[in-house]
C-alpha positions as a LaTeX table, in Angstrom:
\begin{tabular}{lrrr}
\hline
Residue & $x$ (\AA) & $y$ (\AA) & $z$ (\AA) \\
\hline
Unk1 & 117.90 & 124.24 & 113.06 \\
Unk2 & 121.08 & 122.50 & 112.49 \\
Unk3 & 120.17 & 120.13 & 109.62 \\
Unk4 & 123.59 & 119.02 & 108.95 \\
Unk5 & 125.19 & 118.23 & 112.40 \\
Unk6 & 127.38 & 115.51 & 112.39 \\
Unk7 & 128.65 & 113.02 & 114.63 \\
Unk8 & 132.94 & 112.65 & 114.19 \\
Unk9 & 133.19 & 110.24 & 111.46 \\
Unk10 & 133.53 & 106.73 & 112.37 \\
Unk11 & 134.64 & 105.46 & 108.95 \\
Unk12 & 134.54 & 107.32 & 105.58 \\
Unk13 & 131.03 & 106.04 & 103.62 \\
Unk14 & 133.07 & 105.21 & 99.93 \\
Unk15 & 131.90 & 101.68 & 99.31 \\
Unk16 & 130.76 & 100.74 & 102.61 \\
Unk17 & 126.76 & 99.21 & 101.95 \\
Unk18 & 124.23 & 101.88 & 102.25 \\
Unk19 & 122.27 & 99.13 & 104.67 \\
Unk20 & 124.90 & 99.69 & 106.73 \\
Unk21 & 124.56 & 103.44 & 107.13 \\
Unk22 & 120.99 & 103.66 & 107.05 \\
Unk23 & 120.79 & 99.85 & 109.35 \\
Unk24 & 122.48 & 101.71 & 112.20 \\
Unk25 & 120.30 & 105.02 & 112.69 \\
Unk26 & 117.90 & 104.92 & 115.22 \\
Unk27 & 115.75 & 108.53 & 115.13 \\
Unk28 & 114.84 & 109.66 & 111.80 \\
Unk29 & 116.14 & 113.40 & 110.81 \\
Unk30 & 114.52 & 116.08 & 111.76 \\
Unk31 & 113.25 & 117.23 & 108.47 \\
Unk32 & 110.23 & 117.62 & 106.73 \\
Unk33 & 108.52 & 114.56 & 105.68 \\
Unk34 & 109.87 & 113.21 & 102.36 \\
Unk35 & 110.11 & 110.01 & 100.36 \\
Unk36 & 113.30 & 110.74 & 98.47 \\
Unk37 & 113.93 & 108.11 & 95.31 \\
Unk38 & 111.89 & 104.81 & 94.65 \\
Unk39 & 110.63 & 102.05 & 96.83 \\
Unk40 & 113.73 & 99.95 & 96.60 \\
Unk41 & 116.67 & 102.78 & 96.21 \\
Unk42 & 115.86 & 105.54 & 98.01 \\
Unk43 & 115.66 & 107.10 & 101.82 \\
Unk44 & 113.53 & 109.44 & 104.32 \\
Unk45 & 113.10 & 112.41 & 105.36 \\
Unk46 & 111.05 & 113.55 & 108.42 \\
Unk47 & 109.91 & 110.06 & 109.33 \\
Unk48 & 107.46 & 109.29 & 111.67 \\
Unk49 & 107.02 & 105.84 & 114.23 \\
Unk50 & 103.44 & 104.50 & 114.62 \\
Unk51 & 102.90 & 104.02 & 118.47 \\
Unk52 & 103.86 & 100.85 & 119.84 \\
Unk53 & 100.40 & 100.37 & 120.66 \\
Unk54 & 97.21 & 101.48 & 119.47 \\
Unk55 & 93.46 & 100.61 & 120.41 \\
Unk56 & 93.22 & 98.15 & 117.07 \\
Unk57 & 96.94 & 97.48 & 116.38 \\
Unk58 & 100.40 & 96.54 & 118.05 \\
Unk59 & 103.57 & 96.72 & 116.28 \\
Unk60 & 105.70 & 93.29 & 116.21 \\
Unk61 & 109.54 & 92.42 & 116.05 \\
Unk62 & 110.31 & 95.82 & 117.78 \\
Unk63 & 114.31 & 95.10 & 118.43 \\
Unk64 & 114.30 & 96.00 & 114.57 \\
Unk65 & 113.21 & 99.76 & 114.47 \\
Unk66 & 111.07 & 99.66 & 111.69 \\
Unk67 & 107.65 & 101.29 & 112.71 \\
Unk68 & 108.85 & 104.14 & 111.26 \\
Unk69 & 107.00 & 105.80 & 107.62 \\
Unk70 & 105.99 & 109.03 & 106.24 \\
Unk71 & 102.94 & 110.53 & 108.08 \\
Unk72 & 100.26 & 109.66 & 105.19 \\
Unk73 & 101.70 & 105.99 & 105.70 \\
Unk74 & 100.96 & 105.92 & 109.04 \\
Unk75 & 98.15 & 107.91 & 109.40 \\
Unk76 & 96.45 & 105.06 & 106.63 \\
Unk77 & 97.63 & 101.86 & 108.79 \\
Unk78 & 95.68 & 103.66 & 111.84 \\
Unk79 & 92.76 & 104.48 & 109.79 \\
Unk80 & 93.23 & 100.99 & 107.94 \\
Unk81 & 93.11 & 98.71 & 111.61 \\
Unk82 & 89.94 & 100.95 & 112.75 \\
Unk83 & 88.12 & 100.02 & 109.64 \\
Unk84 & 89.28 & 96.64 & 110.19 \\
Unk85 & 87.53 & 96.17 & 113.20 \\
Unk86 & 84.23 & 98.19 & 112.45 \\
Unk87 & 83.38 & 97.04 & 108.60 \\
Unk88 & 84.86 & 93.22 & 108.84 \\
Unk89 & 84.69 & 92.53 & 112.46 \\
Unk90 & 89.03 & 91.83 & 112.57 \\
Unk91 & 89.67 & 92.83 & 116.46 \\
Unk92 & 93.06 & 94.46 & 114.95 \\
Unk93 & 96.49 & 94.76 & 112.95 \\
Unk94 & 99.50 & 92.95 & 113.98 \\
Unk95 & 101.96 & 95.23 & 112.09 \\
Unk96 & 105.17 & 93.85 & 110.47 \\
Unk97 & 108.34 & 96.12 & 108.93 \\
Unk98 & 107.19 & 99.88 & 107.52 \\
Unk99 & 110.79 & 101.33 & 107.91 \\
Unk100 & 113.54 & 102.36 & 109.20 \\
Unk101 & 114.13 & 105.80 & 110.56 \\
Unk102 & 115.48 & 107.06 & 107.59 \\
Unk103 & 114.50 & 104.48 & 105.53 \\
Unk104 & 117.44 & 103.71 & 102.78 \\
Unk105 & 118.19 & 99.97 & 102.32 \\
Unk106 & 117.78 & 97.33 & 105.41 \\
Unk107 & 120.42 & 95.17 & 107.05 \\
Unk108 & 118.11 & 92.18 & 106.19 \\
Unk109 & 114.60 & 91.24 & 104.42 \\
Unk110 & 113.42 & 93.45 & 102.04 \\
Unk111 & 114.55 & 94.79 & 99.09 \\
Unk112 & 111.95 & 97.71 & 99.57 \\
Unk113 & 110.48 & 99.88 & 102.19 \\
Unk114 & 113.22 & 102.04 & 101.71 \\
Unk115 & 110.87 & 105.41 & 101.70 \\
Unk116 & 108.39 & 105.19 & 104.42 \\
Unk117 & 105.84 & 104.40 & 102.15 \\
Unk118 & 105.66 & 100.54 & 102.00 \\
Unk119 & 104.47 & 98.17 & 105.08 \\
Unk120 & 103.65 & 94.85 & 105.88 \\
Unk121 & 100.65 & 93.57 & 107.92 \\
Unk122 & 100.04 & 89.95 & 109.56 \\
Unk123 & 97.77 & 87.61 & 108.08 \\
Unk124 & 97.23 & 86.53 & 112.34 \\
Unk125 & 94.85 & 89.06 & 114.05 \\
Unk126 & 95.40 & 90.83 & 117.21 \\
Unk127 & 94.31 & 89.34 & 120.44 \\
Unk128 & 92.49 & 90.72 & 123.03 \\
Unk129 & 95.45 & 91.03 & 124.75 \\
Unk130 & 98.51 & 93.18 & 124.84 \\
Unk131 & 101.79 & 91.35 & 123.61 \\
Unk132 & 104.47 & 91.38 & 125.62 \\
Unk133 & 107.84 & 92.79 & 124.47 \\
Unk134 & 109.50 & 88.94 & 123.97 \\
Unk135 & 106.41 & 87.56 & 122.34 \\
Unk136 & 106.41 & 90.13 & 120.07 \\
Unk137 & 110.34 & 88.73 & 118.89 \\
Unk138 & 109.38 & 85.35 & 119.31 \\
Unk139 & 105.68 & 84.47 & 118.39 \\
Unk140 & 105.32 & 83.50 & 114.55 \\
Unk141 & 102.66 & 84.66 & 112.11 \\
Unk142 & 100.57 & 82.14 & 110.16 \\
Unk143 & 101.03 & 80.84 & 107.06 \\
Unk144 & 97.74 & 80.75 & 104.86 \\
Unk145 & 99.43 & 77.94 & 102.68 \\
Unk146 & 98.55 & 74.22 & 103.03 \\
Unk147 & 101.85 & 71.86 & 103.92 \\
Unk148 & 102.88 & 69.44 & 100.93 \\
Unk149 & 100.75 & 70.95 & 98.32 \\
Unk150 & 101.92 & 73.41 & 95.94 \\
Unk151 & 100.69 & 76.94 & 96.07 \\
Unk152 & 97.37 & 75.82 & 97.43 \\
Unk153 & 95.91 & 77.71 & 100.30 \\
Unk154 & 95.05 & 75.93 & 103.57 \\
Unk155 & 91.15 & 75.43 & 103.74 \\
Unk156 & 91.39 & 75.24 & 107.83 \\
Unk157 & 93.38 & 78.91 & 108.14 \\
Unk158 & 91.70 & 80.74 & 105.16 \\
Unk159 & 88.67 & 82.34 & 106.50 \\
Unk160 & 86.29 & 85.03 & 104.77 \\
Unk161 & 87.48 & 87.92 & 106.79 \\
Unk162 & 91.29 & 87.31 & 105.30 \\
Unk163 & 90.09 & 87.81 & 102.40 \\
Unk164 & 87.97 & 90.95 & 103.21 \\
Unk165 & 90.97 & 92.36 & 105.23 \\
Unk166 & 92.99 & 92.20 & 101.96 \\
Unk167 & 90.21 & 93.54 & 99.85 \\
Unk168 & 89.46 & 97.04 & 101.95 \\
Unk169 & 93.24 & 97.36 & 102.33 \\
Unk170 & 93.34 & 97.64 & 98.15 \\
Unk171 & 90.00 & 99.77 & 98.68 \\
Unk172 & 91.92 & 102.92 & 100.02 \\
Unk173 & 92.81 & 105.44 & 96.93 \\
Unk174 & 95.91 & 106.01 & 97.99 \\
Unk175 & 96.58 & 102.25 & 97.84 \\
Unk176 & 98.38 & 101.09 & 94.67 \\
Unk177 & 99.45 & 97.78 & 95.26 \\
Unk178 & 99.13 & 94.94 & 97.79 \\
Unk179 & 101.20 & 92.15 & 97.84 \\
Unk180 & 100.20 & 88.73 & 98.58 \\
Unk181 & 101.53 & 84.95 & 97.48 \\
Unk182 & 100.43 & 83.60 & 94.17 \\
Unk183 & 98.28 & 81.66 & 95.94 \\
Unk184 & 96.53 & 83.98 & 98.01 \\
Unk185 & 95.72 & 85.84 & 94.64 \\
Unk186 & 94.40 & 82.71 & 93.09 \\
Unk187 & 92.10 & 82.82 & 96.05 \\
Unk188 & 90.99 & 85.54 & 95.75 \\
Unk189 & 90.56 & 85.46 & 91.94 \\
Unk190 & 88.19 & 82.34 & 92.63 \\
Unk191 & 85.99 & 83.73 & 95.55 \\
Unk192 & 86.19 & 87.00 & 95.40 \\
Unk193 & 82.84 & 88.97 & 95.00 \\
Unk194 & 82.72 & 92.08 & 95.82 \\
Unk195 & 84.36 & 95.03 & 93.66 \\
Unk196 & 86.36 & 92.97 & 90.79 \\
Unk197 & 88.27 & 95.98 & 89.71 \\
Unk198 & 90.08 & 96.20 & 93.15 \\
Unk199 & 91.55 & 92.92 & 92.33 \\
Unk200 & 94.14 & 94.25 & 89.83 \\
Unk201 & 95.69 & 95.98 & 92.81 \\
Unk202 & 96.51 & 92.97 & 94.50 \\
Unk203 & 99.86 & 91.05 & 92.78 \\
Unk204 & 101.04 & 88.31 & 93.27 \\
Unk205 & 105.16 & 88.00 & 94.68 \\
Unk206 & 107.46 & 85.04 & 96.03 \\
Unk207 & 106.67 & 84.95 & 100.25 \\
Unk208 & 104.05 & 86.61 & 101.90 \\
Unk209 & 102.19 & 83.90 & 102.84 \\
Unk210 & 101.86 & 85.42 & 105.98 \\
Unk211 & 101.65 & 88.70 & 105.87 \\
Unk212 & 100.78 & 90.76 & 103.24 \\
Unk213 & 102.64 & 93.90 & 101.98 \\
Unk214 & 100.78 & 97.40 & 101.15 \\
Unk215 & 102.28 & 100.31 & 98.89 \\
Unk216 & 101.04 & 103.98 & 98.52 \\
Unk217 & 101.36 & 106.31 & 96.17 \\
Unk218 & 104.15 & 109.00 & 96.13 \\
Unk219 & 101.98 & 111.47 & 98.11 \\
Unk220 & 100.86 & 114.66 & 96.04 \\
Unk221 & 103.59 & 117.55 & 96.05 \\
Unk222 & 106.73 & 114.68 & 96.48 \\
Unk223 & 108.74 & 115.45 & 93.48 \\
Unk224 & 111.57 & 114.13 & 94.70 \\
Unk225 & 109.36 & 110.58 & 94.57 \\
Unk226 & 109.62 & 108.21 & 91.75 \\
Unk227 & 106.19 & 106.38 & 91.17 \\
Unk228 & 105.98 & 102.80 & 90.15 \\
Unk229 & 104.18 & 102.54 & 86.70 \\
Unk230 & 100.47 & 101.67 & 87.28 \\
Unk231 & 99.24 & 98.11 & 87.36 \\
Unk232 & 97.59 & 96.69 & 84.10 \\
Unk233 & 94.23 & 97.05 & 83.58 \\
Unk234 & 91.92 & 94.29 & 84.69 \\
Unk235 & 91.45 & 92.14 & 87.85 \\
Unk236 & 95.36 & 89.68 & 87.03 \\
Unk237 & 93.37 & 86.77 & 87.13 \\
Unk238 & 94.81 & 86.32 & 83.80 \\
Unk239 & 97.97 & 84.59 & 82.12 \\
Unk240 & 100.45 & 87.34 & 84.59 \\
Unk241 & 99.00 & 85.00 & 87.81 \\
Unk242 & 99.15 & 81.14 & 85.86 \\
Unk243 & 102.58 & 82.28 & 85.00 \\
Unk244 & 102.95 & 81.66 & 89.02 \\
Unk245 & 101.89 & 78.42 & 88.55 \\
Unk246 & 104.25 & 76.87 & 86.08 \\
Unk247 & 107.53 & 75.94 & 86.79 \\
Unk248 & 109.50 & 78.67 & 85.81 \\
Unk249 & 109.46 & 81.18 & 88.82 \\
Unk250 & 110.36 & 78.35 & 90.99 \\
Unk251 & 113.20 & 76.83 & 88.97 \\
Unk252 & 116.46 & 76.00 & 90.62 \\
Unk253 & 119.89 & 77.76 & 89.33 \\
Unk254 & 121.73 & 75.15 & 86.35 \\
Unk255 & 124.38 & 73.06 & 88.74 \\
Unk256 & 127.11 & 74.68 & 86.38 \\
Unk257 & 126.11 & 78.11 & 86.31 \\
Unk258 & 128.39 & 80.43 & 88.14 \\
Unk259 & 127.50 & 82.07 & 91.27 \\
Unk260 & 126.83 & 85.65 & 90.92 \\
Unk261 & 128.24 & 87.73 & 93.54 \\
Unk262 & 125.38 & 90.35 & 95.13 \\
Unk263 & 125.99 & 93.42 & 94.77 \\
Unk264 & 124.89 & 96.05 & 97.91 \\
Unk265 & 124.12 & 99.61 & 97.10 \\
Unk266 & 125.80 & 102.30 & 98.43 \\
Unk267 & 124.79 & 106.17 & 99.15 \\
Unk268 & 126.35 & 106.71 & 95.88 \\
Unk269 & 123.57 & 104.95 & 94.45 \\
Unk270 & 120.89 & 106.33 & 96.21 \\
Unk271 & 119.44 & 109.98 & 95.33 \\
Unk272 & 121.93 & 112.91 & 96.31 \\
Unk273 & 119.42 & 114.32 & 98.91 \\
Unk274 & 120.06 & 110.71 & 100.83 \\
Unk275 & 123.29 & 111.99 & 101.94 \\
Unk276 & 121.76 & 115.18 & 103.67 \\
Unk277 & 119.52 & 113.08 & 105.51 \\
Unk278 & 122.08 & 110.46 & 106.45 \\
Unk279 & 123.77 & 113.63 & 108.06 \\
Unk280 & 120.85 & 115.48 & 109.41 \\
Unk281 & 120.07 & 116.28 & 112.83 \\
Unk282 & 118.17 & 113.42 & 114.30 \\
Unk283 & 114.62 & 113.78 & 116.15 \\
Unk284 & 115.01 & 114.77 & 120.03 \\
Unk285 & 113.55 & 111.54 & 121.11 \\
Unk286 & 111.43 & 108.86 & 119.57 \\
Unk287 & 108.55 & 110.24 & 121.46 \\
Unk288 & 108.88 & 113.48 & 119.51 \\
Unk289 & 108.85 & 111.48 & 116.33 \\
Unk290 & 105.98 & 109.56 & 116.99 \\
Unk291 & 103.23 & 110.15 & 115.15 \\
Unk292 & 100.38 & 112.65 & 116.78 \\
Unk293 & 103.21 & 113.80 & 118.50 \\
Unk294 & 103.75 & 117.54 & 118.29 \\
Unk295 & 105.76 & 118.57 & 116.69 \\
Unk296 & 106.64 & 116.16 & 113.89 \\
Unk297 & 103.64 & 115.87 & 111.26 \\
Unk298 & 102.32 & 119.56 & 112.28 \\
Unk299 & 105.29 & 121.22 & 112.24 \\
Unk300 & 106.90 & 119.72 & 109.40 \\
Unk301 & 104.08 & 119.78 & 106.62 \\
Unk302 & 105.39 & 121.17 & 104.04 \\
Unk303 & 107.95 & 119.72 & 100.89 \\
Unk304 & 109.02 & 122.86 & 99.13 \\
Unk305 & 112.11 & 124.55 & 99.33 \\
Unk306 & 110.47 & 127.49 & 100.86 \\
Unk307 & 110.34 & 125.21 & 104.84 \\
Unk308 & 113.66 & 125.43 & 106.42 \\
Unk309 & 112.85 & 122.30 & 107.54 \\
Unk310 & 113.02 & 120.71 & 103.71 \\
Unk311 & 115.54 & 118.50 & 102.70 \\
Unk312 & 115.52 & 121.01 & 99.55 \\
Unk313 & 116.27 & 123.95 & 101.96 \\
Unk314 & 119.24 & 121.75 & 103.50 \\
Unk315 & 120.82 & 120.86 & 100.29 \\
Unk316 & 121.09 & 124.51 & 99.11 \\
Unk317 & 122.88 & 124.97 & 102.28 \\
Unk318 & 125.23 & 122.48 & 102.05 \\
Unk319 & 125.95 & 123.70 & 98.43 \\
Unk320 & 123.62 & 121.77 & 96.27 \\
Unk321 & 125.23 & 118.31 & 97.72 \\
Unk322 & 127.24 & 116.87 & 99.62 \\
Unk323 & 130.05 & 114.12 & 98.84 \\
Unk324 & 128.92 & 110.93 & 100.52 \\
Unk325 & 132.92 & 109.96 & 100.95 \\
Unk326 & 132.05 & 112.37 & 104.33 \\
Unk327 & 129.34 & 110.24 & 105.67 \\
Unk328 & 130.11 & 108.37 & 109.06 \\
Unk329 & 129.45 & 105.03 & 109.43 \\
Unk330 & 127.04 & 104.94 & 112.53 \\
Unk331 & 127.21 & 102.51 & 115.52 \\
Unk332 & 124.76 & 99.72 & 115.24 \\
Unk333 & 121.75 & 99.12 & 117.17 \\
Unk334 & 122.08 & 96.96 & 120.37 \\
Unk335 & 119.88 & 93.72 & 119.89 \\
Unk336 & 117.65 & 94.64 & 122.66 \\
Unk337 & 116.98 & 98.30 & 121.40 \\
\hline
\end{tabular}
């Protein structure tokens, strides 16, 4: 397997943004599955797409490419939008961003999802109907907040089952956070009474009003994964969410204060192993990386050096790493793809 063929450089990497190198690949490489870094510097290896469709989800905003995760991501929205359906009655997942497909940094909305482990799911359920292709660009989700009032959720939106479809998706194990709006929390915090303890896995974060944001663990055997320290003990119905509700996460920059100037990572920043699968032979097709797809997940289980396949196997054969000065800058997506 040629794990390192590359494409005639378009433009040396140096201090180009990583978004831009990662924003512009559209199969993941064809590598054993890996989250390589953390959740908001890092990249993928081996990713896989969730189907377009499924019998209790559809994927949304598809011109963006990012239904793509590690397997045990997308195995757990599939087995997540079944249980949906059968234990609260939800007819099905309208899924948002997972990640790109090779993860690393995005052109545009998150600061996160960056190893295939991190997605975001629709607060609006799935009709009984199949989306087309522009509504699925166009059509908005709904926000659970009520207009004029602050951080107060809206009566008329907020039903039971959004708070039960929050609730089993912070039931799964491998769960270890969901994110939600300070509100939504609050919401929760008051009504909530089933399993108190799950609550502590839900935090609160600016946004995601609606849609709601689920992380996994680093899956078992990823050593090349950097965890997140665990949440605090307790259900965060505490001082962490009334901090929400003062003014200070909401207060405006001083008028004199002087701008500060955002900085964009590059694949300098990002673990050394990012490079090799910036460079890596892409999938054959996005049908061959789709997960349940032979011969992506099967073929490609393993995460130790001993898989030719690894992205551990393909830095030893580039010479323990590779200089990121010699990574092309690849041709961005058309708008329709």
């Amino acid at each position: 397997m040629a794990l390192l063929a590359v494409a005639e450089p378009l433009a040396a990497a140096g201090d180009t943004p990583a978004k831009e190198l990662f924003g512009g690949m559209r199969l993941p490489a064809k590598m054993a599955p890996a989250p390589l870094g953390f959740y908001a510097k890092g990249c993928l290896a081996g990713g896989v797409a969730i189907p377009t469709d499924g019998p209790t989800w559809q994927a949304m905003r598809l011109s963006r490419n990012r239904r793509w995760g590690h397997p045990q991501m997308v195995a757990l929205i599939e087995q997540f939008s079944r249980d949906a359906r059968e234990k609260i009655g939800w007819n099905g997942l309208l899924l948002g961003d997972i990640s790109q497909p090779r993860g690393g940094p995005m052109l545009n909305g998150h600061a996160s999802h960056q190893i295939g482990l991190d997605a975001d799911i629709w607060l609006t359920q799935m009709p009984k109907r199949t989306f087309s292709y522009q509504e699925r660009e166009d059509i908005q989700a709904t926000s659970m907040l009520q207009k004029n009032k602050f951080l107060t959720v809206d009566p008329s939106i907020w039903t039971p089952e959004h708070a039960r479809l929050i609730m089993l998706a912070a039931s799964y194990p491998q769960v270890e956070r969901v994110f939600v709006n300070p509100a939504i929390k609050k919401k929760l915090c008051d009504t909530w009474g089933g399993n108190r303890a799950l609550l502590g896995k839900v935090r609160p974060i600016y946004g995601h009003d609606y849609h709601f944001h689920i992380r996994i663990k680093c899956p078992e055997g990823s050593t090349n994964c950097k965890s997140q320290a665990a949440v605090p003990a307790g259900d965060g119905c505490d001082k962490s969410l009334a901090w929400w509700f003062t003014k200070e996460p909401w207060a405006k920059p001083k008028p004199n204060a002087k701008p500060v100037k955002p900085r964009y990572l590059t694949l300098a920043d990002l673990p050394k192993a990012c490079s090799v699968v910036l460079r890596g032979q892409s999938a054959d097709s996005e049908a061959d990386a789709t997960f349940g797809a032979a011969p992506t997940a099967a073929a490609f289980s393993s995460e130790s050096s001993d898989n030719p396949g690894s992205v551990e196997a393909a830095i030893e054969a580039a010479g323990q790493g590779i200089s990121g000065k010699a990574i092309p800058v690849p041709v961005a997506r058309p708008a329709s793809q």
